[in-house]
Biopython code that builds the backbone (N, CA, C, O; Angstrom):
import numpy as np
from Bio.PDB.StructureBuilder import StructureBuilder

atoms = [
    (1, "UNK", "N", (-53.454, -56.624, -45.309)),
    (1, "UNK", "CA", (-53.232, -55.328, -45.916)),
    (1, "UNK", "C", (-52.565, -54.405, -44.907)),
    (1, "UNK", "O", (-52.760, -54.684, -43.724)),
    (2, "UNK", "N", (-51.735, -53.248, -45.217)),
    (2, "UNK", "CA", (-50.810, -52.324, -44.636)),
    (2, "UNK", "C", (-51.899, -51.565, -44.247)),
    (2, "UNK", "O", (-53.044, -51.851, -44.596)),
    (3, "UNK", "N", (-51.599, -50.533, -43.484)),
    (3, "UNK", "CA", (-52.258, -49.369, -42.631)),
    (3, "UNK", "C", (-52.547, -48.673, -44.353)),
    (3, "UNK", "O", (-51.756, -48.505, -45.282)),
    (4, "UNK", "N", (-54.101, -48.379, -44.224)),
    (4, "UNK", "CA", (-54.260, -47.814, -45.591)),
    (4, "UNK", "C", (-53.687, -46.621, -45.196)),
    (4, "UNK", "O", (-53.652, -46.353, -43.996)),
    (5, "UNK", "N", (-52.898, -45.308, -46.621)),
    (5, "UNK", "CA", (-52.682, -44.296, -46.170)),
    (5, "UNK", "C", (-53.795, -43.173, -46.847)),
    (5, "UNK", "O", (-55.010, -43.368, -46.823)),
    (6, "UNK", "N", (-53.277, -42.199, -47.336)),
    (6, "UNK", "CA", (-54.621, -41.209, -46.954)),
    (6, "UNK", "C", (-55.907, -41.435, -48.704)),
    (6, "UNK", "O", (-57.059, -41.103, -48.981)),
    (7, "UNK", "N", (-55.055, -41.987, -49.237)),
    (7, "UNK", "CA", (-55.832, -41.830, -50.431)),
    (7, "UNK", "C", (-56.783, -42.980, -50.404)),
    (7, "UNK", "O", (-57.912, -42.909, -50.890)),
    (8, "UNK", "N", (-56.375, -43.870, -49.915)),
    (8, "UNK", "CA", (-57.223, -45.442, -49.482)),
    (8, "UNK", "C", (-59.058, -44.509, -49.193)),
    (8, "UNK", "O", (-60.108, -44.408, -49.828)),
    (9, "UNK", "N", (-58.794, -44.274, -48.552)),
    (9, "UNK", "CA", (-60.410, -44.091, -48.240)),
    (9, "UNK", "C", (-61.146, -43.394, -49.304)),
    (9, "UNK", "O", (-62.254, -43.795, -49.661)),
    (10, "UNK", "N", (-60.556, -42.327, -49.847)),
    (10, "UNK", "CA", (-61.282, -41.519, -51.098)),
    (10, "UNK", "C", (-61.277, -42.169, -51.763)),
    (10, "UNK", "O", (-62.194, -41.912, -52.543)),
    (11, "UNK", "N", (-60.517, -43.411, -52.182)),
    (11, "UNK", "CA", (-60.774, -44.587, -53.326)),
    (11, "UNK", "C", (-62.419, -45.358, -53.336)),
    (11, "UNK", "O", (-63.305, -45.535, -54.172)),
    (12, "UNK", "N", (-62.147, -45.740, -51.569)),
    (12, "UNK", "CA", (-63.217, -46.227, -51.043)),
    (12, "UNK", "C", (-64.712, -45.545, -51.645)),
    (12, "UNK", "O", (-65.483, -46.047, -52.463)),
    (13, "UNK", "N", (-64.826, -44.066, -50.845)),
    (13, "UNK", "CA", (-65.532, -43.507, -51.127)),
    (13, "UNK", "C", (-66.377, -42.895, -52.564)),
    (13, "UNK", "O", (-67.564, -42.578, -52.643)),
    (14, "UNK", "N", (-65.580, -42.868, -53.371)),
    (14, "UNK", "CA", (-65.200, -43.334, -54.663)),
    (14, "UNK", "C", (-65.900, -44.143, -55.418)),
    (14, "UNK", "O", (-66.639, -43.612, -56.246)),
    (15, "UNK", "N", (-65.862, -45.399, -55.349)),
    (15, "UNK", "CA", (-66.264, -46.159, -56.320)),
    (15, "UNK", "C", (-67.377, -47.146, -55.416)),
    (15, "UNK", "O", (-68.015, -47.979, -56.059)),
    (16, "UNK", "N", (-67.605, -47.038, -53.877)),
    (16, "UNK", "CA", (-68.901, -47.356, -53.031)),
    (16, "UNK", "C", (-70.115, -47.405, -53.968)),
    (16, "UNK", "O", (-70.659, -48.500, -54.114)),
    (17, "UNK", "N", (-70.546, -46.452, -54.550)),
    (17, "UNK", "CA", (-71.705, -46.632, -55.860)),
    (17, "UNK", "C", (-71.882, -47.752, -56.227)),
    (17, "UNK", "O", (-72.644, -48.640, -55.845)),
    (18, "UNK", "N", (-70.734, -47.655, -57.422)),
    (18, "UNK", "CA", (-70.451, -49.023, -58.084)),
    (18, "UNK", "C", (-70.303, -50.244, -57.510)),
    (18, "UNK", "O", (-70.334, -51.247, -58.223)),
    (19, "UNK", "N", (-70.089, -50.350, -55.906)),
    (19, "UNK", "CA", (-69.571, -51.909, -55.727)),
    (19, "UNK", "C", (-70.572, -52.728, -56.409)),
    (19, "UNK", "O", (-69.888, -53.230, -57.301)),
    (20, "UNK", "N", (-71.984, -53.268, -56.585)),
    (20, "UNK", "CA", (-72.341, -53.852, -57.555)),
    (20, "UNK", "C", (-72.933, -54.031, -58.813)),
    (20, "UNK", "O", (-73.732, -54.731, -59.435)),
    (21, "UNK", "N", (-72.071, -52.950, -58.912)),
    (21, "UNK", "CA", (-72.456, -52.922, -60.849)),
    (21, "UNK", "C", (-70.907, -53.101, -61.306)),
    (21, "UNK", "O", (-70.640, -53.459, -62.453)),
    (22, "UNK", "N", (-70.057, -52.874, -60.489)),
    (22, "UNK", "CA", (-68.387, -53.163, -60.809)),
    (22, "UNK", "C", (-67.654, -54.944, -61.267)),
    (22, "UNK", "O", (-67.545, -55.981, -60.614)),
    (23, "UNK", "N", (-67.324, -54.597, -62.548)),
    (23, "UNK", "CA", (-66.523, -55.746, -62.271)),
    (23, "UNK", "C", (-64.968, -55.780, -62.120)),
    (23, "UNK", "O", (-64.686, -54.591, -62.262)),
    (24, "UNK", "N", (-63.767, -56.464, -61.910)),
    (24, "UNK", "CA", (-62.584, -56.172, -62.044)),
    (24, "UNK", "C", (-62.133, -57.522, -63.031)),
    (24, "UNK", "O", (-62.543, -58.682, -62.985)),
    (25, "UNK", "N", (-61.433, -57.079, -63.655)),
    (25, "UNK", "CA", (-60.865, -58.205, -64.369)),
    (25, "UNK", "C", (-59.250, -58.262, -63.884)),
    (25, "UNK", "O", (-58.626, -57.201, -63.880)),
    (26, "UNK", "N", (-58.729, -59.234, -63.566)),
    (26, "UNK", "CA", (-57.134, -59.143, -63.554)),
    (26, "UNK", "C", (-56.553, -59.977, -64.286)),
    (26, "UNK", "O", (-56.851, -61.139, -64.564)),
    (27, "UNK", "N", (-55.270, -59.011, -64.746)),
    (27, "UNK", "CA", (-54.610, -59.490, -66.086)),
    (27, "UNK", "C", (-53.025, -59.373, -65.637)),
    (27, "UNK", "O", (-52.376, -58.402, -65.248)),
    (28, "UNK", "N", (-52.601, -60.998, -65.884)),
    (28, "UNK", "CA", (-51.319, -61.342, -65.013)),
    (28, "UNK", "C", (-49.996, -60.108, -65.298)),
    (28, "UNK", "O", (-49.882, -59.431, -66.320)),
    (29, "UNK", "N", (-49.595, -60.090, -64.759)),
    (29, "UNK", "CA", (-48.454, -58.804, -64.958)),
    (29, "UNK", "C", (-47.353, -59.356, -66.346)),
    (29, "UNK", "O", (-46.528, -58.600, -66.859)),
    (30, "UNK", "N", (-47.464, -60.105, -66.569)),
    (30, "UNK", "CA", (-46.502, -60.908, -67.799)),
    (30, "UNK", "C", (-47.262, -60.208, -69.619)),
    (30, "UNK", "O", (-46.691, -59.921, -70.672)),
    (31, "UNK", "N", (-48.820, -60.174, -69.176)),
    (31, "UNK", "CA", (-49.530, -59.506, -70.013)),
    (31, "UNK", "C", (-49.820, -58.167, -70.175)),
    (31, "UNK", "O", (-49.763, -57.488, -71.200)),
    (32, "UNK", "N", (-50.232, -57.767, -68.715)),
    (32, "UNK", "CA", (-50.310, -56.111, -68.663)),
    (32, "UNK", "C", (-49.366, -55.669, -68.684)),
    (32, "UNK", "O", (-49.005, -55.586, -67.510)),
    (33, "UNK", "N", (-48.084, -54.991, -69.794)),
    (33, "UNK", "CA", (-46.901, -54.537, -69.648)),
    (33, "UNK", "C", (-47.139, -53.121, -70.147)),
    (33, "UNK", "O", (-46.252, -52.584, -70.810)),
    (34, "UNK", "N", (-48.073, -52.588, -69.926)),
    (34, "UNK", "CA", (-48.261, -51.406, -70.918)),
    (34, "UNK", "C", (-49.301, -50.975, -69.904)),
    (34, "UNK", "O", (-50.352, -50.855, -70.533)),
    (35, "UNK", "N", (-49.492, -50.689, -68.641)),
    (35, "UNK", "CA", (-50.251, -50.514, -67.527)),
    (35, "UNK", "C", (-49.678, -48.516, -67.400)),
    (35, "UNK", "O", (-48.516, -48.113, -67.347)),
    (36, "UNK", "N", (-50.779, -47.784, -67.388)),
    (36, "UNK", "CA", (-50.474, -46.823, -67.190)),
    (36, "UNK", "C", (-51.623, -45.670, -67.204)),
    (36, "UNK", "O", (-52.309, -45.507, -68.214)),
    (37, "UNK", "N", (-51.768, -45.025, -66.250)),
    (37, "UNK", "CA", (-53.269, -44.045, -65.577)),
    (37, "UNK", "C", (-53.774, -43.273, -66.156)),
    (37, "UNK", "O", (-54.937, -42.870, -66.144)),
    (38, "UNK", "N", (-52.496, -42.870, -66.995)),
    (38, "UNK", "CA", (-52.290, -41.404, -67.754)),
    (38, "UNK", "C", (-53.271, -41.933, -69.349)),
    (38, "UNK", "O", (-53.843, -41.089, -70.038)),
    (39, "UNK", "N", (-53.282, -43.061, -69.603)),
    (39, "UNK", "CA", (-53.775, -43.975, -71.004)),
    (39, "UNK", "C", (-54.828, -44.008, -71.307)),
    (39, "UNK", "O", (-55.270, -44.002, -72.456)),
    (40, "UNK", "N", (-55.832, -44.077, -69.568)),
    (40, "UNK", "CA", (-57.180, -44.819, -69.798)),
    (40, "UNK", "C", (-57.976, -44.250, -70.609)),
    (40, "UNK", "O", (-57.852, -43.033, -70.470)),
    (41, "UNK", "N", (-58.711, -44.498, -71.365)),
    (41, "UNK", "CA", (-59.822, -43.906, -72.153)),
    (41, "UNK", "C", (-60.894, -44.243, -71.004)),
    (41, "UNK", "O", (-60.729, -45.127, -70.164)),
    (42, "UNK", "N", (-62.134, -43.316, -71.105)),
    (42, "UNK", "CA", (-63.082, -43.089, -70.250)),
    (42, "UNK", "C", (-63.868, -44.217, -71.156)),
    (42, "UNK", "O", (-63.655, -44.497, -72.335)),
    (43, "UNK", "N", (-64.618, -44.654, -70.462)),
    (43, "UNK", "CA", (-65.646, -45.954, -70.857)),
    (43, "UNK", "C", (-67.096, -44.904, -71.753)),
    (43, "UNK", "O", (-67.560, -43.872, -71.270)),
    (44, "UNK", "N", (-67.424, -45.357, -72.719)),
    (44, "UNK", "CA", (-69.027, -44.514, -73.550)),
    (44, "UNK", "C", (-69.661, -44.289, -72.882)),
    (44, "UNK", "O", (-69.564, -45.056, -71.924)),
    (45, "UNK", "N", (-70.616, -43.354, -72.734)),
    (45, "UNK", "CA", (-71.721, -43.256, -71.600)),
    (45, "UNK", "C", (-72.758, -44.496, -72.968)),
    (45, "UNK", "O", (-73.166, -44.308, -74.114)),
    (46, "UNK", "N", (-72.794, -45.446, -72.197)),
    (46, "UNK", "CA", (-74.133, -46.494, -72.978)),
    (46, "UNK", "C", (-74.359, -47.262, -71.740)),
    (46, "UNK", "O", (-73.727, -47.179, -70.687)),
    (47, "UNK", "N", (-75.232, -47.927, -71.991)),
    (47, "UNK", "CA", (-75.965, -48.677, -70.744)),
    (47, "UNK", "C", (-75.300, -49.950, -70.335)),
    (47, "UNK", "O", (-75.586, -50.755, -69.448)),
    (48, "UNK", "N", (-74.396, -49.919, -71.163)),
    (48, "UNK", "CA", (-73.836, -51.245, -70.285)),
    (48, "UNK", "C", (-72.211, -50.900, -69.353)),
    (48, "UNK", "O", (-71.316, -51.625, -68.920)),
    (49, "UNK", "N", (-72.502, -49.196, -69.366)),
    (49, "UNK", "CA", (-71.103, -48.769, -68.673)),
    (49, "UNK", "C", (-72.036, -48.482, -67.020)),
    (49, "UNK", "O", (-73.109, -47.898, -66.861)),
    (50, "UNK", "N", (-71.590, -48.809, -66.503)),
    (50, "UNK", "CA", (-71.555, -49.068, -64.927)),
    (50, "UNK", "C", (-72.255, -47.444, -64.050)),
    (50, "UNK", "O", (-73.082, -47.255, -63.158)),
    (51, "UNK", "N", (-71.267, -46.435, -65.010)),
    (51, "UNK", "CA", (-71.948, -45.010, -64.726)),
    (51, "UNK", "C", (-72.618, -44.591, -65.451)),
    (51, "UNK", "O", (-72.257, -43.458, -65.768)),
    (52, "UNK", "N", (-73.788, -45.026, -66.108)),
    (52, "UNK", "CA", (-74.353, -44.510, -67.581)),
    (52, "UNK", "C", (-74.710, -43.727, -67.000)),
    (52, "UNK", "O", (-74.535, -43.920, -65.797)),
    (53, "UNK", "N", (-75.373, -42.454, -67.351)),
    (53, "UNK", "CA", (-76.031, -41.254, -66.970)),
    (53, "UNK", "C", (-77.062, -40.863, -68.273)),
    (53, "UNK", "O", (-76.700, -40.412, -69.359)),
    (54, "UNK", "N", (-78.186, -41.112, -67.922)),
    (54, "UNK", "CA", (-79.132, -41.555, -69.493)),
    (54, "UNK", "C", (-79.040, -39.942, -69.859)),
    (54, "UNK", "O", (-79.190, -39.352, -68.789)),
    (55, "UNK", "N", (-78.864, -39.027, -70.885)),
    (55, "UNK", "CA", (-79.289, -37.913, -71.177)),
    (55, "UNK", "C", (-81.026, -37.514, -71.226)),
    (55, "UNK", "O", (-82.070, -38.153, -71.360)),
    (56, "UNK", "N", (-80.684, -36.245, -71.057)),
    (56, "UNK", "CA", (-82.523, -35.152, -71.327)),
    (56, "UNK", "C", (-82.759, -35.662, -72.548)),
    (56, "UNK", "O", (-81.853, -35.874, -73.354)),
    (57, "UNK", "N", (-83.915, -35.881, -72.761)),
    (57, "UNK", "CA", (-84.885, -35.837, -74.261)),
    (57, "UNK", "C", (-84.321, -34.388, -74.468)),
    (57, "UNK", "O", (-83.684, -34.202, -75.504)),
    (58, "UNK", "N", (-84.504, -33.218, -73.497)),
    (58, "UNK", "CA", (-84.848, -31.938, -74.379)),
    (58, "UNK", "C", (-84.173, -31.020, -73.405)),
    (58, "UNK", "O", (-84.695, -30.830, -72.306)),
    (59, "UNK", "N", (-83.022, -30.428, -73.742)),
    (59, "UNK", "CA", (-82.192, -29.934, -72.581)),
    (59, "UNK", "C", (-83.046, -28.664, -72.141)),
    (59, "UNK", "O", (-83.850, -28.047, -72.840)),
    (60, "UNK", "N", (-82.689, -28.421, -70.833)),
    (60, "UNK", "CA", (-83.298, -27.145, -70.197)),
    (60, "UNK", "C", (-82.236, -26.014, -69.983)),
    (60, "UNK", "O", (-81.225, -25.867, -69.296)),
    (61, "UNK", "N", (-83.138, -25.089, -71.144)),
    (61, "UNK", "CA", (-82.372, -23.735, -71.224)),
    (61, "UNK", "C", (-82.753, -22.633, -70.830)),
    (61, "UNK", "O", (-83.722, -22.092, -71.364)),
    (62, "UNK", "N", (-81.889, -21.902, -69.529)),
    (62, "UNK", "CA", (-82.399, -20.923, -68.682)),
    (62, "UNK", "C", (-82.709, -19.622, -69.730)),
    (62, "UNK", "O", (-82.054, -19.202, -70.683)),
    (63, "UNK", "N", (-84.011, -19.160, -69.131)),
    (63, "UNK", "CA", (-84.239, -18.057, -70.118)),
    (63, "UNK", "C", (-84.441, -17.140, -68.863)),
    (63, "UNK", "O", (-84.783, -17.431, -67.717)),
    (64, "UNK", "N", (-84.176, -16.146, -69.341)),
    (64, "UNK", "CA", (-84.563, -14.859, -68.064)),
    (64, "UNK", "C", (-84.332, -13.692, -69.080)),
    (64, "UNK", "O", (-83.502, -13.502, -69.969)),
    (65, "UNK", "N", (-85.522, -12.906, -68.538)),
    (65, "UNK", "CA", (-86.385, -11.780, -69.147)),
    (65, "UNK", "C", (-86.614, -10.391, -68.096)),
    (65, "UNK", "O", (-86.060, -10.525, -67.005)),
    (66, "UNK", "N", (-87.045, -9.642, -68.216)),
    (66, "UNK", "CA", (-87.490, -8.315, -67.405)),
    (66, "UNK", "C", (-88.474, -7.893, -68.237)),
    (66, "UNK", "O", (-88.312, -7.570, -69.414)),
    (67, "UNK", "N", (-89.494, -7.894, -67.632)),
    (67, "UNK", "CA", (-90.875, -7.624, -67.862)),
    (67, "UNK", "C", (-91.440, -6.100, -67.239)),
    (67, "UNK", "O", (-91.544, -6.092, -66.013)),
    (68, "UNK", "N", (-91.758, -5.002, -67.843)),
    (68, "UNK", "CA", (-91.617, -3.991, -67.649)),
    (68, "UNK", "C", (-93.386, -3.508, -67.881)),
    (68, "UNK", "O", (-93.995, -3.660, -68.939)),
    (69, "UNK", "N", (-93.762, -3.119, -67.052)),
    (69, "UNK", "CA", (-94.910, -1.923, -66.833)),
    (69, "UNK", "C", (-95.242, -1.032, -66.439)),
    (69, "UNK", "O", (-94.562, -0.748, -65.454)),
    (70, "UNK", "N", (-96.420, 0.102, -66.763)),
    (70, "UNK", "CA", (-96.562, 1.251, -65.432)),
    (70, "UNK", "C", (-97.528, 1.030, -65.038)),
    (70, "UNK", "O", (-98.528, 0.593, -65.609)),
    (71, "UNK", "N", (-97.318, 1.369, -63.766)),
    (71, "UNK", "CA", (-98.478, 1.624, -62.832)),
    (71, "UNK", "C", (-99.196, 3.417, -62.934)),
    (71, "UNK", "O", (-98.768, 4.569, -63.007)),
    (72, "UNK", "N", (-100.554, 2.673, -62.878)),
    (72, "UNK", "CA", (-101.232, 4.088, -62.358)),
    (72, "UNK", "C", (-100.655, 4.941, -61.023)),
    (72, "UNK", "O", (-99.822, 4.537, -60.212)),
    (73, "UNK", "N", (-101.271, 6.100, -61.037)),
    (73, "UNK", "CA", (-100.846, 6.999, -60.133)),
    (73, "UNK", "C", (-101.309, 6.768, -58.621)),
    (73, "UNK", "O", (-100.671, 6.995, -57.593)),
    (74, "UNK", "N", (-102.904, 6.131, -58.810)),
    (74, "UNK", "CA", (-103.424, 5.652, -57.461)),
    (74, "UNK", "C", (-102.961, 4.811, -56.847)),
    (74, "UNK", "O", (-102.779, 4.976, -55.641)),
    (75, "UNK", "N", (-102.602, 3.576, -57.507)),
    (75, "UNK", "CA", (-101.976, 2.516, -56.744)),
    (75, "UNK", "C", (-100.620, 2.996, -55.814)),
    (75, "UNK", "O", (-100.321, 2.538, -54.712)),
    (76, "UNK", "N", (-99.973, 3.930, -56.491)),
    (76, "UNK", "CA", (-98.443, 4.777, -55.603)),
    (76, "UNK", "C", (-98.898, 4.899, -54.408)),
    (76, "UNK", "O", (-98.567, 4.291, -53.390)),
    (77, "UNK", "N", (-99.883, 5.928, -54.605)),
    (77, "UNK", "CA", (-100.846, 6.921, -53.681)),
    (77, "UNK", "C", (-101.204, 5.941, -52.298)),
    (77, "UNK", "O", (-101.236, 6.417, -51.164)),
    (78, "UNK", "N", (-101.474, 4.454, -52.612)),
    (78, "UNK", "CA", (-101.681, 4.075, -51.967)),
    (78, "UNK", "C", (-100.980, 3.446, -50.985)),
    (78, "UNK", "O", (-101.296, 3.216, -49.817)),
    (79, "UNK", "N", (-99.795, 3.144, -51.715)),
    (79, "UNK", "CA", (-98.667, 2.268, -51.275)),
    (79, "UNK", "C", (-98.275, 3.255, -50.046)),
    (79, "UNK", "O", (-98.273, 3.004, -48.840)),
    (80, "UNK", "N", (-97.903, 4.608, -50.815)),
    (80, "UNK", "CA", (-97.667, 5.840, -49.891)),
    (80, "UNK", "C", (-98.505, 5.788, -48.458)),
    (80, "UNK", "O", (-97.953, 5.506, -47.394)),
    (81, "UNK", "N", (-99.717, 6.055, -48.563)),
    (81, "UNK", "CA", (-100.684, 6.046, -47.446)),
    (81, "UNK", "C", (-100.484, 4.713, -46.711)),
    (81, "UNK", "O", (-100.482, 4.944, -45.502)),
    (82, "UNK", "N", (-100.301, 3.288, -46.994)),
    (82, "UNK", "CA", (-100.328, 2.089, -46.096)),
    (82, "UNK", "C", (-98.851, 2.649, -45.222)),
    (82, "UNK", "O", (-98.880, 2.563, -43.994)),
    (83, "UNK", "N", (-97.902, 3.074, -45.732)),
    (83, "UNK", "CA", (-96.559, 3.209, -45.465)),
    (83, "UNK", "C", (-96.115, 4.135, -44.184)),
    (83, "UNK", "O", (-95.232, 4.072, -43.329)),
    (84, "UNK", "N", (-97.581, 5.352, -44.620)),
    (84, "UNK", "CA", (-97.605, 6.067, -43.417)),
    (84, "UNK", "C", (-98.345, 5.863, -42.889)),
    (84, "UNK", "O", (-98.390, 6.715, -42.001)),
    (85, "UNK", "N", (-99.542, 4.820, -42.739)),
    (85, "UNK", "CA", (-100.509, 4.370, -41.193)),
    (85, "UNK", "C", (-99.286, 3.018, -40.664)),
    (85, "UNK", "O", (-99.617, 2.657, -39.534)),
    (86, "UNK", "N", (-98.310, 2.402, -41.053)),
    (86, "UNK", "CA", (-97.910, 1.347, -40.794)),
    (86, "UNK", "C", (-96.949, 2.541, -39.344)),
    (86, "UNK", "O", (-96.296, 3.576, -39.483)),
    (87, "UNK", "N", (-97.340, 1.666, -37.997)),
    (87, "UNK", "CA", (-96.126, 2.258, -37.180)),
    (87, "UNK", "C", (-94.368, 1.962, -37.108)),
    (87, "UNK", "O", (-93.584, 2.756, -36.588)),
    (88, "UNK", "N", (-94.091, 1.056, -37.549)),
    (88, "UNK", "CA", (-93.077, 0.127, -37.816)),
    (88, "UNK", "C", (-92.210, 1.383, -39.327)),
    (88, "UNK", "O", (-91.075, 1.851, -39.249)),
    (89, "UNK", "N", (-93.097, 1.584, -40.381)),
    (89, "UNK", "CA", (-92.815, 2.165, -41.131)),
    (89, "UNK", "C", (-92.044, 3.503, -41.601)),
    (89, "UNK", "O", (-91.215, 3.951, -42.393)),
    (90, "UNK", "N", (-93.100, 3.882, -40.317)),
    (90, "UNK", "CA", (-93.156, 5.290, -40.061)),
    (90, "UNK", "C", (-91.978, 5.784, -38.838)),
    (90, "UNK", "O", (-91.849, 6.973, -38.545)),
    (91, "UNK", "N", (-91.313, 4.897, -38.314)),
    (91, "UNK", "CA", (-90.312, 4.811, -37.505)),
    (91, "UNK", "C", (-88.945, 4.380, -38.344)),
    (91, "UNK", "O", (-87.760, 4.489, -38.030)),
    (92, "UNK", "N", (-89.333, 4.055, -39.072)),
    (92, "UNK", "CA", (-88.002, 3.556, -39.942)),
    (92, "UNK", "C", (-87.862, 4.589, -40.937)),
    (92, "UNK", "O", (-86.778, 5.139, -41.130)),
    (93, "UNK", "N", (-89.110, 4.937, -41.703)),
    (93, "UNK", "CA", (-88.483, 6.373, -42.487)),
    (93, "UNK", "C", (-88.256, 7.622, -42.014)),
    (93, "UNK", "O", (-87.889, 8.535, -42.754)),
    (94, "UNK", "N", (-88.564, 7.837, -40.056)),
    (94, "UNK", "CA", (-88.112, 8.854, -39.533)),
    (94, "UNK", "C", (-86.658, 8.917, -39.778)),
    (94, "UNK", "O", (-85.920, 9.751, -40.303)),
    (95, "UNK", "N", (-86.470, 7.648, -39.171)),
    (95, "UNK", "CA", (-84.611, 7.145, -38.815)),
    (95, "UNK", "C", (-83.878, 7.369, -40.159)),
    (95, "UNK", "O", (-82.681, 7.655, -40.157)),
    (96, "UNK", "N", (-84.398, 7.276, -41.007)),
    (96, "UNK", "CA", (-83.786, 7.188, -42.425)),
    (96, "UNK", "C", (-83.492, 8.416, -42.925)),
    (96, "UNK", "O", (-82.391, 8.672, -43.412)),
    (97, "UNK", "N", (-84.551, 9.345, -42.833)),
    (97, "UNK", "CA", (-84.261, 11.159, -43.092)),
    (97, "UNK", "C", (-83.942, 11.919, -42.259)),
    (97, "UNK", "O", (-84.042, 13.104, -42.577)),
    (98, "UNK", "N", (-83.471, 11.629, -40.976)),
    (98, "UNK", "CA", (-82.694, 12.287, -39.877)),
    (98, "UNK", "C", (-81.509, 12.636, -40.467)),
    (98, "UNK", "O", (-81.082, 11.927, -41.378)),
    (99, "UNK", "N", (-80.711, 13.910, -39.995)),
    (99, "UNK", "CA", (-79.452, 13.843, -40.559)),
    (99, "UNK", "C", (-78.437, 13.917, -39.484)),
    (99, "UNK", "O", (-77.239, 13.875, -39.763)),
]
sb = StructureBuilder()
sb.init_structure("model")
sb.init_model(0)
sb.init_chain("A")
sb.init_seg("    ")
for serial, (resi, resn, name, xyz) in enumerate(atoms, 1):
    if name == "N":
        sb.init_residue(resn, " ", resi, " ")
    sb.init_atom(name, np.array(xyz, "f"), 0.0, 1.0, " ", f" {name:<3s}", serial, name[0])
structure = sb.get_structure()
């Protein structure tokens, strides 16, 4: 074989999966006269195609929601108060209302 050139290896890489579930059939050039890339039909996804990919019983459908409540007034109150004993906190919301 020639110095593969650049597509050789992505071929490789490619169809590596399959090396044994692959078969090749060759069909003398006197017969294949109608050879062409642009033609192929993709093989069924069924189990005797090489890439079957079995489908979901039950597909998964993203749901997303916003879930909305109020809070009491104490719980604030409190958040407030941890916020100002925290020293870390209380240095960062100095820095923040400085002008």
């Amino acid at each position: 074989m020639k110095t593969p050139n650049r597509h050789m290896p992505r071929w490789q890489i490619a169809i590596q999966e399959y090396k044994y579930n692959m078969t090749i059939v060759h069909k003398d050039g006197n017969i294949h006269k109608n050879a062409d890339g642009l033609r192929r039909w993709p093989l069924p996804n069924s189990i005797n195609n090489p890439a079957y990919v079995p489908e979901e019983a039950s597909p998964q459908i993203p749901i997303e929601g916003i879930s909305v409540t109020d809070l009491n007034t104490t719980f604030f109150e409190e958040v407030i108060s941890s916020y100002n004993q925290d020293k870390n906190c209380t240095i960062l919301c100095q820095l923040l209302t400085k002008d």
